[in-house]
C-alpha positions as CSV (number, residue, x, y, z in Angstrom):
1,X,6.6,-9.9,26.7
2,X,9.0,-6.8,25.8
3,X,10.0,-6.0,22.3
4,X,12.5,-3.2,21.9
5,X,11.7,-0.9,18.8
6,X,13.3,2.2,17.4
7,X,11.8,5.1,16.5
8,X,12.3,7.5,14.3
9,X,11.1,11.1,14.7
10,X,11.3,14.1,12.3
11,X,9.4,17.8,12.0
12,X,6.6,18.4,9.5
13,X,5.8,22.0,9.5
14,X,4.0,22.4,13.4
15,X,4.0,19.0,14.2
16,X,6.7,15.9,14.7
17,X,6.1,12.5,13.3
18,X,7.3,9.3,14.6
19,X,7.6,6.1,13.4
20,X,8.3,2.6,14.5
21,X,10.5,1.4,12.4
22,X,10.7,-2.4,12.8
23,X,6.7,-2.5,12.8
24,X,5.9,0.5,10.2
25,X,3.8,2.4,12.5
26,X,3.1,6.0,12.5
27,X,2.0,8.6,14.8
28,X,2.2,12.2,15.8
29,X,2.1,15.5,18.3
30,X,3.2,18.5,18.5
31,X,6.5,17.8,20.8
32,X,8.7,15.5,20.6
33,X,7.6,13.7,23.0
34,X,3.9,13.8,22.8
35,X,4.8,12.2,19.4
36,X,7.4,9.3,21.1
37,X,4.2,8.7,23.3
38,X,2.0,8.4,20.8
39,X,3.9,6.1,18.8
40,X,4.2,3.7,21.6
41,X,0.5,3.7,22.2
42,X,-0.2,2.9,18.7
43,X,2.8,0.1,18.9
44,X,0.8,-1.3,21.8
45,X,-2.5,-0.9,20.5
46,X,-1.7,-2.8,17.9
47,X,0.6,-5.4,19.2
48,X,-2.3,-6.0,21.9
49,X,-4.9,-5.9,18.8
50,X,-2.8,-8.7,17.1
51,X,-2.8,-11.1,20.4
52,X,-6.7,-10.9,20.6
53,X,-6.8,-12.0,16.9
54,X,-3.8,-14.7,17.4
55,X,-1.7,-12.8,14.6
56,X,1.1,-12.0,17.1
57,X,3.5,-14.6,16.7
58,X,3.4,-14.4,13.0
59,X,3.2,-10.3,13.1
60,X,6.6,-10.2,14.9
61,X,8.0,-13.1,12.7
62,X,7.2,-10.4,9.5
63,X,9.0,-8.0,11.0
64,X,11.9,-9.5,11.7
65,X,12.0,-10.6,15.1
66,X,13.5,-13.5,16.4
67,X,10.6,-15.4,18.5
68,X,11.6,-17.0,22.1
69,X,10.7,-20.1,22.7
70,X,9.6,-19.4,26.4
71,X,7.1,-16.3,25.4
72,X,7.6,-14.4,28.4
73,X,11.3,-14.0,27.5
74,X,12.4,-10.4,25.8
75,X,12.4,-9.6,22.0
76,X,15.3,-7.2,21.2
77,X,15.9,-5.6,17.7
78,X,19.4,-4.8,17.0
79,X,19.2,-2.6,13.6
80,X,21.7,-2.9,11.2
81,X,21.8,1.0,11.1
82,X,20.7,3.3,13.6
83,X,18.8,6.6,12.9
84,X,18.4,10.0,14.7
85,X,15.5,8.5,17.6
86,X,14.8,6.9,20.7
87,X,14.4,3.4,21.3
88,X,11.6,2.4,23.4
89,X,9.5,-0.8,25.0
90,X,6.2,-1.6,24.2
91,X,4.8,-3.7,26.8
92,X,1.9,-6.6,25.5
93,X,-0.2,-7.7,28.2
């Protein structure tokens, strides 16, 4: 499965924060990108984390995504607004 996520990333001080912003998930680095590749990691982490437990389905369904009914078919966000970020794919084995 594929979900497409935004994130939004900002500088604090020496370091750049990122967030996912369809899942609330938060990481950090001191680039730009180590911060967009920390974000995904923790997006994965804890998409993966949620399958193990069988909370997947009803984490997505929180956050707003439309589930397929085939569920190796793509999830795509398309925000309402977009903010100053990258989207990216976090793969879920």
């Amino acid at each position: 499965m594929r979900i497409l996520c935004n994130t939004y990333i900002k500088k604090e001080r020496d370091m750049y924060s990122s967030v996912c912003i369809e899942l609330g998930i938060a990481s950090c680095g001191y680039t730009i990108e180590e911060a967009y590749k920390n974000v995904i990691e923790a997006v994965e982490i804890h998409l993966n984390d949620a399958r193990e437990l069988g909370t997947l389905n009803e984490l997505l369904a929180e956050a707003g995504f439309d589930l397929p009914e085939n569920p190796t078919d793509d999830i795509v966000i398309q925000p309402e607004f977009v903010m100053f970020g990258s989207p990216f794919v976090a793969e879920v084995a």
